[in-house]
N, C-alpha and C positions, 0 to 999 in steps of 0.2 A: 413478444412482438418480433424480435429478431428471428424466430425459429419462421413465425409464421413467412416472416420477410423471406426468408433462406427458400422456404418450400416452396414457394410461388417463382422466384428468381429460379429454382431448378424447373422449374414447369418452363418457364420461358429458357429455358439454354437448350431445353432437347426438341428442340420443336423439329416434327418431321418430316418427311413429305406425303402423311397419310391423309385421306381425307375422315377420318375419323372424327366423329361429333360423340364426347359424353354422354352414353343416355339419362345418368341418372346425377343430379345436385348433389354431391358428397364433401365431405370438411376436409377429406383424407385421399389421395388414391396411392396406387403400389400399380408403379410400369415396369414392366421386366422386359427387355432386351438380352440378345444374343449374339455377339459379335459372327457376323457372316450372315443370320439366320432372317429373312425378312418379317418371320412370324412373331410377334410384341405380344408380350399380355396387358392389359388396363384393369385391374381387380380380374377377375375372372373372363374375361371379355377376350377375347383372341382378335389381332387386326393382325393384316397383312401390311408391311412397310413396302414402301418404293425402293426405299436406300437405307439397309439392316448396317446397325454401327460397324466401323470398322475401327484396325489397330496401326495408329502412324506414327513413327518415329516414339514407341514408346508410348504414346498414349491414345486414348480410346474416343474415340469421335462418334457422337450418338443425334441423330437425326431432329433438327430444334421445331420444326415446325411440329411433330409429332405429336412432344410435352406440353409444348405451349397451348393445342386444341383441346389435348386429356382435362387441364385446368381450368378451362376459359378463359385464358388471353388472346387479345388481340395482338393478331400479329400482320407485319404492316412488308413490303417488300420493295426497295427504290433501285427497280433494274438499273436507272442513270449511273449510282453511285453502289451499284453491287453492296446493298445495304439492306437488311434483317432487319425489324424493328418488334421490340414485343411491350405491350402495356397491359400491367395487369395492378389494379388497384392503384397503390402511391410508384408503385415500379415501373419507369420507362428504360427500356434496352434499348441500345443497338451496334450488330457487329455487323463488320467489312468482310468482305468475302478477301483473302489472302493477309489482314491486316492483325497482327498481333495485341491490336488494341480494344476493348470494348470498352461503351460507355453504359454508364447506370447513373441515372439520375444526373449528368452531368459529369459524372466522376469517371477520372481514366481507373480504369481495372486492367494490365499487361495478363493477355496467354500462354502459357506454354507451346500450342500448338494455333494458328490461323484457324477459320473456319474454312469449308472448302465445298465444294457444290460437285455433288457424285447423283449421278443419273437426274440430273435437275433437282436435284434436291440440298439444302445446306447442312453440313454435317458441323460440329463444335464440340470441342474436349470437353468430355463430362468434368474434368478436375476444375471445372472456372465453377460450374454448378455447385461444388459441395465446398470450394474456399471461397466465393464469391456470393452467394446466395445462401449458404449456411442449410440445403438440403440434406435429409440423408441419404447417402449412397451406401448399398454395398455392394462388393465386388468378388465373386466369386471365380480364383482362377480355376481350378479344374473343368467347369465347366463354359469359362468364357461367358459371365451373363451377370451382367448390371441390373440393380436394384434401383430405384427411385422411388423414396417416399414422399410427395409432394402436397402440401395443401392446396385446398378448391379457393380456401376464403382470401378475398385482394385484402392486401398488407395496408396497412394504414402507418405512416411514417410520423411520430412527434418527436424525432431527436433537434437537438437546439445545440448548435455546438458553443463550446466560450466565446470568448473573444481572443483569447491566447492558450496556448498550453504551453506551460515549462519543460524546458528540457536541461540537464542537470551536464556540465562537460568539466572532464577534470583539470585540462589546458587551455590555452589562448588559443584565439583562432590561426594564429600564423603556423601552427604545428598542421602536420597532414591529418591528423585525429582530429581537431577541431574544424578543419576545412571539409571533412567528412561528414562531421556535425552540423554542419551548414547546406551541405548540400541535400543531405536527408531531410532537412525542416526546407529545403527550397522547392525538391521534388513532391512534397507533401504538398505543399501549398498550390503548385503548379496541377498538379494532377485530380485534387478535390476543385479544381478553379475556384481557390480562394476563401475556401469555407474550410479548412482547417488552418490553423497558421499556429506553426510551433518558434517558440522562440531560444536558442540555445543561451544560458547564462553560462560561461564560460571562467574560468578558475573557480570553479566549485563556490562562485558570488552565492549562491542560493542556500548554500551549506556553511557560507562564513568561511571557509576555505576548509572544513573537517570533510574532507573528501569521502573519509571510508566511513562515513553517515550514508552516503547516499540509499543504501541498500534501503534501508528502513524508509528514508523518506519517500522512496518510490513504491515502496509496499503500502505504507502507512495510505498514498494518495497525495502527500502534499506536496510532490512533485510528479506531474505527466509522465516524460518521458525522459531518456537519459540513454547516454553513452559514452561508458565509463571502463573501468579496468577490472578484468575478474580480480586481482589482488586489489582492491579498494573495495570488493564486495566479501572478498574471501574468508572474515571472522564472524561473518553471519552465514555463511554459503559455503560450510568446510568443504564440500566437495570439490571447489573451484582452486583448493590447494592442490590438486591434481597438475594445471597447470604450471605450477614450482617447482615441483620434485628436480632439483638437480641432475641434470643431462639427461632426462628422460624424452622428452620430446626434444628433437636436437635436428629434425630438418621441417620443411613447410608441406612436405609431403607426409609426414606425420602429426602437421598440427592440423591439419585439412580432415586425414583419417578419423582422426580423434574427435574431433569440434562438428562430422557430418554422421561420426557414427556412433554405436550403442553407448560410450560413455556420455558422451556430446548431450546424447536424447534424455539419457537418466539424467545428467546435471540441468538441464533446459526442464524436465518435469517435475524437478525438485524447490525451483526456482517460482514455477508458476504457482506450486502450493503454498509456497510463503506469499504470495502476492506480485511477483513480477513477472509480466508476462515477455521472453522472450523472443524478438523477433529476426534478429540476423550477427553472424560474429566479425565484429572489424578487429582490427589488430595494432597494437602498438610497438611489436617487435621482439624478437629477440633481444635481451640485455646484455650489453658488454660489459667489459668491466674497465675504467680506465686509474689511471692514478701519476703522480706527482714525483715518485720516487724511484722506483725501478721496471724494465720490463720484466713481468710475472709469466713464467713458463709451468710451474709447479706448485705444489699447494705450499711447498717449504716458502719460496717466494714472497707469499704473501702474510708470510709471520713478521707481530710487531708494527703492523699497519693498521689504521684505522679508516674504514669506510663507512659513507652512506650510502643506508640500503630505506627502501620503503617501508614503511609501518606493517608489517605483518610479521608474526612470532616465524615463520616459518625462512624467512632469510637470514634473522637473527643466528638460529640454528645451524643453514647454510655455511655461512662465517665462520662460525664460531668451531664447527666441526673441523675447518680449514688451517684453522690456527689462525686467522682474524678475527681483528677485535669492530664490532658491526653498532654503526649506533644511525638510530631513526630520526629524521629530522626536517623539516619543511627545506621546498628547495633555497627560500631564502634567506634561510638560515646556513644552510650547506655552502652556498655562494663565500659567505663570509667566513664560515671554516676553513673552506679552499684556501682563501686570502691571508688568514691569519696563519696556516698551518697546522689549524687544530686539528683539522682531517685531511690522510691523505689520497684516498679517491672514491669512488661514487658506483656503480653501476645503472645503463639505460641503453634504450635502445638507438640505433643511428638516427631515426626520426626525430628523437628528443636533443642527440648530443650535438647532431648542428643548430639548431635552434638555439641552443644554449651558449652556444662555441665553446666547446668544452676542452678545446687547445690554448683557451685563458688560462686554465688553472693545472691541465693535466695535458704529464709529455708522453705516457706508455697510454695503450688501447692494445689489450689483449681480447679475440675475435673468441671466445670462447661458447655462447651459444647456448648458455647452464637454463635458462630458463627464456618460457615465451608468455608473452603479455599478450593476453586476447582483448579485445572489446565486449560488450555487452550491446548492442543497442536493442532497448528494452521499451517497458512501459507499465504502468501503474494499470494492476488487471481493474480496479475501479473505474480508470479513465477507458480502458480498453473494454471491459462489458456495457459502455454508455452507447459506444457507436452503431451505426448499422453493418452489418456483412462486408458490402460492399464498401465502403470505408475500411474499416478493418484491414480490407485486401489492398488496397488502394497506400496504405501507410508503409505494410506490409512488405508492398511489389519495393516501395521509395528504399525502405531500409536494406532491402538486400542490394540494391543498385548502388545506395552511397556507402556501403559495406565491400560489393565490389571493387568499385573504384581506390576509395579507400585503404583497405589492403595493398591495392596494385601500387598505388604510392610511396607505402610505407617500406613494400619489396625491392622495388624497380634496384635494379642494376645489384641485389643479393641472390637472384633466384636465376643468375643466366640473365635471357633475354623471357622468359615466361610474363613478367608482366610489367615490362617495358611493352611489348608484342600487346596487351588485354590494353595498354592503356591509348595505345595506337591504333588499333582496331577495332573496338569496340566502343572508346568514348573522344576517337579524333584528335586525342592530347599526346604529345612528346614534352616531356617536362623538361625542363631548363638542365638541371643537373641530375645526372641519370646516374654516373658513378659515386656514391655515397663514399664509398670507402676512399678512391683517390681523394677525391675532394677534402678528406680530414687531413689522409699524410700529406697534400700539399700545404695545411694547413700547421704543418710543421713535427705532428704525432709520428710517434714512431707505431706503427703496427703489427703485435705480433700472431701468428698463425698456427695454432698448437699441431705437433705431429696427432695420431692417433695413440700412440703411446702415451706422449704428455696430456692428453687427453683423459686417457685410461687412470692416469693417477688422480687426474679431480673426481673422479668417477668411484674409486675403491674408498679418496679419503671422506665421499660423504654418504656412504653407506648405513650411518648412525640414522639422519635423516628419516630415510626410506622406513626404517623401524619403530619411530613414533608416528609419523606422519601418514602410511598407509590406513591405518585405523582408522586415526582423524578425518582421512578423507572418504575413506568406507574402503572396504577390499574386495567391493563387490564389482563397484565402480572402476577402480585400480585395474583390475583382474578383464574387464570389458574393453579398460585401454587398452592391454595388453594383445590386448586379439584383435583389435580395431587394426594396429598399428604391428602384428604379426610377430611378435615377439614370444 
């Protein structure tokens, strides 16, 4: 159903300005385009285009009234409101001539690229056709010439959505990861007008607070959606130990490389094959390390201290290579180690350690940077094969936006002014506290700032790490970071 839905949605995205009538009722067509070329093929049929796609900003604008004739939709056109309209079977479109928004069936779907009217005619990114409508395209650069396989037969739509869908969050809403979490299920709900509505359950309520369950439950189905921490998924998802390896990723310009490029792609295709589908990486931060007892410059420093770290074999290791003693423990539990003395500091990121006021219990914060906590925002590929295309994209578009933001929040005032600047410009917000770091040492922390040298020593002394844990994580993948990230 969806493929069919996909074929006929690409029929309506390339509509062109030919007058072109299908001679003949077929289940299948194949339209070939040319960027530049006004000559189109329809199965073997040759037509002349008014307006032959062109290449804008990157991508490929292909002529909509064209598709939308080769199929047999109706295509509708409202000079007033410089407005396209295409209906074909259960499928209603319609896009704005300069507006980055189209609608399907009610549902906002965001473009890459406007649509835009070249010799009277409307042109639209082929890319909304094959992530929106679920067409196939292919795309041939050497010769510059798009494919479209589109079906003739109108889609017939039986999707029924819940009444809720679960979303699994490892924090409270007052952390910027959970207000991230909110915004993504607010965008969703906004954007489908109403007809999807996700619900975040936050402190991992859905999981009884065993956080690093989630993996499973979102695979298994019995939870929707989720956004979560690659180390909470990390003992079913060894690859996601990539992100821990001590001081390997150590700037945001590297965890960007990483998370957009070939390793990024392999752990995202790893992930779907176990059942979770994927959709945009938010961030929980860089981990510091703070503690109760002395400021820690060296690994010798932190001999004879004990800390909590989070449930994964792989920090235990961390520690213990350092000459810390590492022990795993719920935060509320940790609270009361703090208090009693049993423990004497924690590692997390500044997004966590205010939230927490982590100047209750600990006087040093050392800026150290040894690992970076990504998000997940995901979804149960069972919940995600139920939808249509266009939904799909529509969740899709939410996620990377509340993943933007998101991010920007969790950065603001560590990254320069870089997304301080995204959170200003693009979503109109200047947050209250923008310097992270002052705001702790006024908070009475002493904080320290490792040379590159004292640096170098945390680096030689967890060397052991790297030698069990590249395996575990694959060295194939390891090896993709490495070149991701030019090393």
């Amino acid at each position: 159903m969806k493929k069919v839905l996909a074929v006929l949605l690409i029929v309506t995205m390339v509509l062109g300005v030919t007058k072109f009538t299908p001679a003949i009722a077929a289940s299948e067509v194949m339209i070939k385009m040319t960027i530049g070329n006004p000559k189109a093929y329809v199965d073997s049929k040759v037509v002349t285009l008014d307006s032959p796609p062109i290449i804008e900003k990157g991508r490929t604008l292909v002529p909509f009234r064209f598709i939308g004739e080769s199929v047999g939709a109706q295509i509708g056109w409202d000079g007033a409101k410089k407005e396209v309209s295409y209906v074909f079977g259960d499928i209603n479109l319609k896009l704005t001539i300069g507006s980055n928004k189209a609608v399907v069936n009610n549902v906002i779907n965001m473009l890459d690229v406007p649509p835009k009217i070249v010799a009277g005619r409307t042109l639209v990114p082929v890319r909304f056709v094959t992530e929106t409508l679920g067409a196939k395209v292919d795309w041939d650069a050497k010769t510059k010439t798009v494919t479209i396989t589109a079906s003739t037969i109108p889609p017939k739509i039986t999707f029924k959505p819940k009444a809720e869908y679960t979303m699994q969050v490892n924090v409270g809403p007052a952390f910027d990861w959970g207000k991230g979490a909110q915004k993504w299920a607010d965008l969703v709900r906004e954007r489908t007008n109403g007809l999807i509505n996700i619900k975040p359950y936050f402190g991992s309520a859905l999981l009884q607070g065993k956080q690093t369950n989630w993996f499973q439950a979102v695979s298994e189905g019995s939870i929707d959606f989720v956004m979560d921490s690659t180390i909470n998924a990390s003992g079913v998802v060894q690859s996601l130990n990539l992100f821990s390896l001590p001081f390997f990723i150590n700037t945001y310009e590297n965890v960007d490389k990483i998370e957009n490029g070939t390793a990024g792609k392999m752990i995202i295709e790893q992930m779907e094959k176990m059942g979770v589908v994927h959709l945009a990486w938010g961030e929980n931060g860089f981990r510091e390390l703070t503690n109760s007892k002395r400021p820690i410059r060296t690994p010798n420093d932190m001999k004879g201290l004990k800390f909590r770290v989070v449930g994964s074999p792989i920090f235990i290791d961390i520690f213990k290579a350092l000459g810390a003693d590492a022990v795993s423990m719920n935060w509320g539990d940790a609270v009361t180690a703090f208090q009693q003395g049993a423990v004497d500091g924690q590692e997390n990121p500044y997004g966590v350690l205010i939230p927490v006021q982590i100047w209750q219990y600990h006087k040093y914060l050392t800026n150290w940077n040894y690992v970076i906590d990504p998000l997940i925002l995901g979804v149960s590929k069972q919940t995600w094969d139920k939808f249509p295309t266009y939904i799909q994209k529509a969740i899709k578009d939410s996620a990377l936006e509340a993943a933007e933001w998101e991010k920007a929040m969790v950065r603001r005032g560590l990254d320069g002014f870089t997304s301080i600047n995204i959170l200003k410009n693009k979503f109109g917000e200047t947050p209250q506290l923008l310097d992270m770091v002052g705001y702790v040492r006024s908070k009475g922390m002493q904080i320290i700032d490792l040379t590159p040298e004292e640096r170098q020593a945390f680096i030689n002394a967890t060397q052991s790490v790297y030698d069990k844990w590249i395996s575990i994580i694959g060295k194939d993948i390891y090896n993709a970071a490495l070149k991701d990230i030019g090393k």
